[in-house]
VOKEMAR-420071 format. One record per atom (N, C-alpha, C): residue in three letters; x negated, y, z negated; chain; atom name; residue number from 1. Coordinates in steps of 0.2 Angstrom, whole numbers. Each point is the difference from the previous one (the first is absolute). Last residue first. Layout:
% VOKEMAR-420071
[node "ala"; [X; Y; Z]; "A"; "CA"; NUM]
...
% end
This chain:
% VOKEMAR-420071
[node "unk"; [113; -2; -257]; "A"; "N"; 81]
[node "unk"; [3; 5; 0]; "A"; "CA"; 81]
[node "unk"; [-4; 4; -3]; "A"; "C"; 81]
[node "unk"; [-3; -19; 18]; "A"; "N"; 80]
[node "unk"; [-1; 1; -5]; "A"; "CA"; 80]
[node "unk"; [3; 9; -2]; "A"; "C"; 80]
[node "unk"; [9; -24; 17]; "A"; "N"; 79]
[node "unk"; [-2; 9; -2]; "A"; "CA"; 79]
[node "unk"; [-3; 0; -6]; "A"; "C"; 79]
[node "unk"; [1; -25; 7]; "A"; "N"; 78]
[node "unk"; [4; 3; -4]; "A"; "CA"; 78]
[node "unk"; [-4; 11; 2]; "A"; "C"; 78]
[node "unk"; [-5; -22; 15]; "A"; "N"; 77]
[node "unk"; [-4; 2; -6]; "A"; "CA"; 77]
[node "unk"; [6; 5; -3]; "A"; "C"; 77]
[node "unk"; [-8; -23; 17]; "A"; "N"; 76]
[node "unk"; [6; 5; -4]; "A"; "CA"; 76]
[node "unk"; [0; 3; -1]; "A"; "C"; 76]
[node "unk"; [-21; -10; 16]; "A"; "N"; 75]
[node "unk"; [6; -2; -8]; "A"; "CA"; 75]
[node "unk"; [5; 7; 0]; "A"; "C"; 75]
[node "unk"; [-9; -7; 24]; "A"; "N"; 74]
[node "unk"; [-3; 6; -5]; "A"; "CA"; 74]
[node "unk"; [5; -4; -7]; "A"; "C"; 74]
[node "unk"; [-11; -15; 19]; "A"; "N"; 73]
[node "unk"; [7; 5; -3]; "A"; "CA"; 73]
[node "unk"; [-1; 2; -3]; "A"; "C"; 73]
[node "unk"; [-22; -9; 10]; "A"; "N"; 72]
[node "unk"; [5; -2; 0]; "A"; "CA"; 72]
[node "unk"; [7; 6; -2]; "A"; "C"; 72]
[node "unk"; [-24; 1; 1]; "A"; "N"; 71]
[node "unk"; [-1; -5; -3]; "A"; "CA"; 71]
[node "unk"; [8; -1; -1]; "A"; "C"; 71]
[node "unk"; [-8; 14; 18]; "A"; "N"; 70]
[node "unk"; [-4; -8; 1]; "A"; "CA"; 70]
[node "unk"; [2; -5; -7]; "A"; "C"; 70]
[node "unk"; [4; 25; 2]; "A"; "N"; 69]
[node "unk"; [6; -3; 5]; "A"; "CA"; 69]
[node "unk"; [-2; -6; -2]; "A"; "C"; 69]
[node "unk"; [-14; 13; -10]; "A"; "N"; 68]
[node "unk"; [6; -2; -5]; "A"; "CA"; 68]
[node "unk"; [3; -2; 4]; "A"; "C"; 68]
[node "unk"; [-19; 4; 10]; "A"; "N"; 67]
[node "unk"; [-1; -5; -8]; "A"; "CA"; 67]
[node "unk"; [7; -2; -2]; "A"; "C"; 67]
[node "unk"; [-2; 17; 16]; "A"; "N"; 66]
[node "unk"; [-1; -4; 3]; "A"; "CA"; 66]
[node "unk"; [-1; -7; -7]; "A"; "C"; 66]
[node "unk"; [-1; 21; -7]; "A"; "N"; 65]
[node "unk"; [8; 1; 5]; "A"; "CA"; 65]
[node "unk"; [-1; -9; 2]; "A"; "C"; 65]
[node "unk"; [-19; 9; -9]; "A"; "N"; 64]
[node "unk"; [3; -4; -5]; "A"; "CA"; 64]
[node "unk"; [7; 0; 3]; "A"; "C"; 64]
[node "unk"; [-16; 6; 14]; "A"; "N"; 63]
[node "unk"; [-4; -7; -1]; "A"; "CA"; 63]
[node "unk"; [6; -1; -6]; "A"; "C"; 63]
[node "unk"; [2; 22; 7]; "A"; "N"; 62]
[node "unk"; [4; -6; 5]; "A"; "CA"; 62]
[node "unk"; [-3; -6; -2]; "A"; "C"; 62]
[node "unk"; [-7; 17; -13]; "A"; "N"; 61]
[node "unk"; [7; -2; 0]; "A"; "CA"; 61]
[node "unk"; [4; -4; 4]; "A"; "C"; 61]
[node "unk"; [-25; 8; 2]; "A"; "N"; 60]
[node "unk"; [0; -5; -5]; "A"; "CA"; 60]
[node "unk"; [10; -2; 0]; "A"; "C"; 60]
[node "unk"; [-9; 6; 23]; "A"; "N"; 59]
[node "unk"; [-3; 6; -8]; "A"; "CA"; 59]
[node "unk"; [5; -6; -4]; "A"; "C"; 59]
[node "unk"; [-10; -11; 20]; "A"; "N"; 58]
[node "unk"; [2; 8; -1]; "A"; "CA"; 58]
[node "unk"; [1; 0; -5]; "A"; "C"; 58]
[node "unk"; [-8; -18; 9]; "A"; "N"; 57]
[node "unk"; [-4; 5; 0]; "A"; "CA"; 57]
[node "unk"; [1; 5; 0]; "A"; "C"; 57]
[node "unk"; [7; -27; 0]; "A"; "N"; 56]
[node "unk"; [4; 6; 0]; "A"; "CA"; 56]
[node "unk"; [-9; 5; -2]; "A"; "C"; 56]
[node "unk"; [1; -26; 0]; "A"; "N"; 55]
[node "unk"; [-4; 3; 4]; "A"; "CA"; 55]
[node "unk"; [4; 7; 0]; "A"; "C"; 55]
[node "unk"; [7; -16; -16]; "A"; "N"; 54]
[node "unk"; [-6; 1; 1]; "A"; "CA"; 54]
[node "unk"; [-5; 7; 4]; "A"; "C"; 54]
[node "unk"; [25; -10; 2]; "A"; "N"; 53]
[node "unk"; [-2; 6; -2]; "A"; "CA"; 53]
[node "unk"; [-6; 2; 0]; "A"; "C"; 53]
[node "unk"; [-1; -15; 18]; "A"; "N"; 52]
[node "unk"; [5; -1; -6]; "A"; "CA"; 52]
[node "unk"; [-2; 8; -5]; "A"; "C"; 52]
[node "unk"; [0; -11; 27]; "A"; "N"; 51]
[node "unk"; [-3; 3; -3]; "A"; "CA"; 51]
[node "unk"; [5; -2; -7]; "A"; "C"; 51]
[node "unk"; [-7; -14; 24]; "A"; "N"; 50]
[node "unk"; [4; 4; -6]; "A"; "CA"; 50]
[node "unk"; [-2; 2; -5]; "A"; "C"; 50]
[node "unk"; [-5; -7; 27]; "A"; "N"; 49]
[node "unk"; [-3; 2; -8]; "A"; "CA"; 49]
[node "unk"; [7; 2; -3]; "A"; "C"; 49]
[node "unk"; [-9; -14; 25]; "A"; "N"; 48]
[node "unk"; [6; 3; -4]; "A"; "CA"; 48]
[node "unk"; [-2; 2; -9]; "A"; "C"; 48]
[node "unk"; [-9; -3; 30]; "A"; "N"; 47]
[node "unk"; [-2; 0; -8]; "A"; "CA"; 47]
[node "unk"; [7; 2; -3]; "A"; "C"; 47]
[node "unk"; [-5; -12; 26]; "A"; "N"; 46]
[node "unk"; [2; 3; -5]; "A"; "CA"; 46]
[node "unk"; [-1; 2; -8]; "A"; "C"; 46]
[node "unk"; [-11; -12; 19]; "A"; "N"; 45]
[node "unk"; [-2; 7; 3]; "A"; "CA"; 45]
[node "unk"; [8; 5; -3]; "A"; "C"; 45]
[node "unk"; [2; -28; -2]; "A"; "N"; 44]
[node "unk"; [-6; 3; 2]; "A"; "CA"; 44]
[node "unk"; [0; 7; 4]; "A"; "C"; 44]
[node "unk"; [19; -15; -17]; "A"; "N"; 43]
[node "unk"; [-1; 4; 9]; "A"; "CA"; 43]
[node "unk"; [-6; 2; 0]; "A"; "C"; 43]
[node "unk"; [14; -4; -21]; "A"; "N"; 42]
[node "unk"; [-6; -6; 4]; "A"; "CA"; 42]
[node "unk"; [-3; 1; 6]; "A"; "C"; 42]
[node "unk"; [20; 13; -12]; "A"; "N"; 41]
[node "unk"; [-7; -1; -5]; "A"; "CA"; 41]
[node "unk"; [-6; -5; 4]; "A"; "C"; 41]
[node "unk"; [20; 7; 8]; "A"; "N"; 40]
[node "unk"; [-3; 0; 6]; "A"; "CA"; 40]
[node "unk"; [-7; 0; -6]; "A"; "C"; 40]
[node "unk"; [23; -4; -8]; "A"; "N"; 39]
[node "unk"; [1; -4; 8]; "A"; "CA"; 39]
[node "unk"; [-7; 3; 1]; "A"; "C"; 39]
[node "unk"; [7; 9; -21]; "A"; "N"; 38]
[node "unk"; [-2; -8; 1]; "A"; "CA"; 38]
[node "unk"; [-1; -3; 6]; "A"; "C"; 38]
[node "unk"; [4; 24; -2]; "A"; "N"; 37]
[node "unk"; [-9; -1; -2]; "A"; "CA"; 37]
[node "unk"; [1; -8; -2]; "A"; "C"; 37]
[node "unk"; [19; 10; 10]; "A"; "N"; 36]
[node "unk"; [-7; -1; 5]; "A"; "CA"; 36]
[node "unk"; [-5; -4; -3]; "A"; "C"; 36]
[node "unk"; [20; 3; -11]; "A"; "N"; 35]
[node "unk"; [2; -6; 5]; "A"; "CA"; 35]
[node "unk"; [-8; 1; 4]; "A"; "C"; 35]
[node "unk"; [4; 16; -18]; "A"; "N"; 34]
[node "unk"; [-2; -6; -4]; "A"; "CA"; 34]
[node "unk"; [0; -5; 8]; "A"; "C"; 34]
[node "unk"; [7; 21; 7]; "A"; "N"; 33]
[node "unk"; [-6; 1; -1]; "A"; "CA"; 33]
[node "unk"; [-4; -8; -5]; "A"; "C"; 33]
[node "unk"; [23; 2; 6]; "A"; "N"; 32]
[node "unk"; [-5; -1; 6]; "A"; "CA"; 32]
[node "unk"; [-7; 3; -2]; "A"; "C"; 32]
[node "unk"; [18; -9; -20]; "A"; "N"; 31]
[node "unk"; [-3; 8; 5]; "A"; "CA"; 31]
[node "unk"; [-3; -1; 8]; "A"; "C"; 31]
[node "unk"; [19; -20; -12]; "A"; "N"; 30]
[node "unk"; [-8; 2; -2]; "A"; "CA"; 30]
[node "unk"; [-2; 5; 4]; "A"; "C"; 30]
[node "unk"; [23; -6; -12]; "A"; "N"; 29]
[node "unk"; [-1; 1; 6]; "A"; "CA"; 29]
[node "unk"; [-8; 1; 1]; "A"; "C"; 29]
[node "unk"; [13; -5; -22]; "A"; "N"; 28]
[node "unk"; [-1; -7; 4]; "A"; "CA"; 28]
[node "unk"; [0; 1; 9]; "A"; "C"; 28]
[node "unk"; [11; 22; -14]; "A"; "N"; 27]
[node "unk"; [-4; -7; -1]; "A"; "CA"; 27]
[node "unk"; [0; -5; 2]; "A"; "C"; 27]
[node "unk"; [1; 23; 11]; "A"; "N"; 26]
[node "unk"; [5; -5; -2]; "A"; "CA"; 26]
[node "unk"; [-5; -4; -4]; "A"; "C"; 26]
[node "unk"; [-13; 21; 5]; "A"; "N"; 25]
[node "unk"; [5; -4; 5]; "A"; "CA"; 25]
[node "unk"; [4; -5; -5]; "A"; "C"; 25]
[node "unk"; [-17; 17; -2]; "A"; "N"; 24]
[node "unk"; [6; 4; -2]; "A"; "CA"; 24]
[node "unk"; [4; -6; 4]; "A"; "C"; 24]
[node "unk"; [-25; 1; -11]; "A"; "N"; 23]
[node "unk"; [5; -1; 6]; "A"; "CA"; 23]
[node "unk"; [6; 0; -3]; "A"; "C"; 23]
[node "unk"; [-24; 3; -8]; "A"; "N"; 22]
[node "unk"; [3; 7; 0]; "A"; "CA"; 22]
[node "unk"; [5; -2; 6]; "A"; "C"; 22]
[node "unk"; [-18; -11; -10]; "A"; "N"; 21]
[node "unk"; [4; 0; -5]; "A"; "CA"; 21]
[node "unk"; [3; 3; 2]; "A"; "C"; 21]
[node "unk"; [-15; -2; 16]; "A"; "N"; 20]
[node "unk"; [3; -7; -2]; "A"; "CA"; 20]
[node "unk"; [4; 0; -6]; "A"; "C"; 20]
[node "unk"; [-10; 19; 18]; "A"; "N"; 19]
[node "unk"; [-3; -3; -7]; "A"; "CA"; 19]
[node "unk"; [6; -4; -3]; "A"; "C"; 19]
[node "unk"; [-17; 8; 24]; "A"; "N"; 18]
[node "unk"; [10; -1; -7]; "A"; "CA"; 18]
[node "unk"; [1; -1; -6]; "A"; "C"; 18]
[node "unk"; [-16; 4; 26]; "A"; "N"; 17]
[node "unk"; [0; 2; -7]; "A"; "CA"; 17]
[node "unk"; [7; 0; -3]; "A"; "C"; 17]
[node "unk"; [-16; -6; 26]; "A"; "N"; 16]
[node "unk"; [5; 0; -3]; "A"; "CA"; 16]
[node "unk"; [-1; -1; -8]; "A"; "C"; 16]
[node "unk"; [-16; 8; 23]; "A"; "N"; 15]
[node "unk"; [0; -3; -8]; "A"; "CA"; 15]
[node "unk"; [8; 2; 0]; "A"; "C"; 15]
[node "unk"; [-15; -8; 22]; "A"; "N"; 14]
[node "unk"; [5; 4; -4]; "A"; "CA"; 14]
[node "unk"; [0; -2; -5]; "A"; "C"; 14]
[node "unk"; [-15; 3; 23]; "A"; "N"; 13]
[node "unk"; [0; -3; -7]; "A"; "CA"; 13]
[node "unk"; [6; 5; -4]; "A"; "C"; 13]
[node "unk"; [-8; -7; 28]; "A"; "N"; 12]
[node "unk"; [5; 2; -7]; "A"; "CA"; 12]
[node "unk"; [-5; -2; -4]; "A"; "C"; 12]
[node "unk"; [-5; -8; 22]; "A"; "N"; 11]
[node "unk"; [-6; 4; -4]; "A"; "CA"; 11]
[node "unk"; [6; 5; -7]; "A"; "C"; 11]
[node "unk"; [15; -7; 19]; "A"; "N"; 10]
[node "unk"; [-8; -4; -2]; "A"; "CA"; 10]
[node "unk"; [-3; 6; -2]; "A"; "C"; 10]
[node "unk"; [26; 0; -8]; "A"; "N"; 9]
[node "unk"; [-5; 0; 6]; "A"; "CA"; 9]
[node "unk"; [-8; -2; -1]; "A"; "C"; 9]
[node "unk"; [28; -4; -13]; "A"; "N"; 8]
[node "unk"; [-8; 2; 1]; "A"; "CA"; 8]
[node "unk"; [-6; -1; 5]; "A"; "C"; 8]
[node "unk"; [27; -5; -6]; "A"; "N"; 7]
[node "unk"; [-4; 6; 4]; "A"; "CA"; 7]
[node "unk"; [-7; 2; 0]; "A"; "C"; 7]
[node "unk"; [11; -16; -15]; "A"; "N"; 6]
[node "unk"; [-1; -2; 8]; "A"; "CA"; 6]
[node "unk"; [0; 4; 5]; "A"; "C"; 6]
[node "unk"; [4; 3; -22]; "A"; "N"; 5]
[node "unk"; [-8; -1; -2]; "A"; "CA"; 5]
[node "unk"; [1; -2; 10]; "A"; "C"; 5]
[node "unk"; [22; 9; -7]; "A"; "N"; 4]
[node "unk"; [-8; 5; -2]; "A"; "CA"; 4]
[node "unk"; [-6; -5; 3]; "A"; "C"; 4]
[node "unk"; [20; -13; 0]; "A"; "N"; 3]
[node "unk"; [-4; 5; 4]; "A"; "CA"; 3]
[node "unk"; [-1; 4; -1]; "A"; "C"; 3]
[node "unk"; [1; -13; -17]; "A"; "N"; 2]
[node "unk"; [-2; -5; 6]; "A"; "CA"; 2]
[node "unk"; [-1; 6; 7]; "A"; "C"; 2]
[node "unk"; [10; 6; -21]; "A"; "N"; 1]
[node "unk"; [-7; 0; 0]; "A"; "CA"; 1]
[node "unk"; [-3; -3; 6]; "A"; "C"; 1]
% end
């Protein structure tokens, strides 16, 4: 992350986007996308938003796809016959 953002040129503006539930790294290794938005949250002439389902605008199944990832481990559930 560090150099991505350090090649930016005068007059830049960059938008970097990720989504923070979606890291495939070792546990107890933090994303570089989590290392930025804590290192440079306080930086003047930087904005950092984050979104939550709330804000989703697509069709109703990914707001409930999205529901069901957020409320944890899928239970058990026996085949029904």
């Amino acid at each position: 992350m560090k150099m991505f953002l350090t090649r930016m040129g005068r007059n830049a503006k960059i938008v970097v986007s990720g989504d923070m539930t979606q890291v495939d790294l070792p546990a107890h290794t933090q994303s570089g996308l989590a290392d930025a938005m804590r290192r440079l949250k306080d930086i003047k002439g930087i904005g950092l938003m984050t979104l939550t389902g709330a804000d989703i605008v697509r069709h109703r199944l990914v707001m409930d796809i999205v529901r069901a990832y957020e409320e944890g481990p899928a239970a058990k559930r026996r085949p029904q016959a």
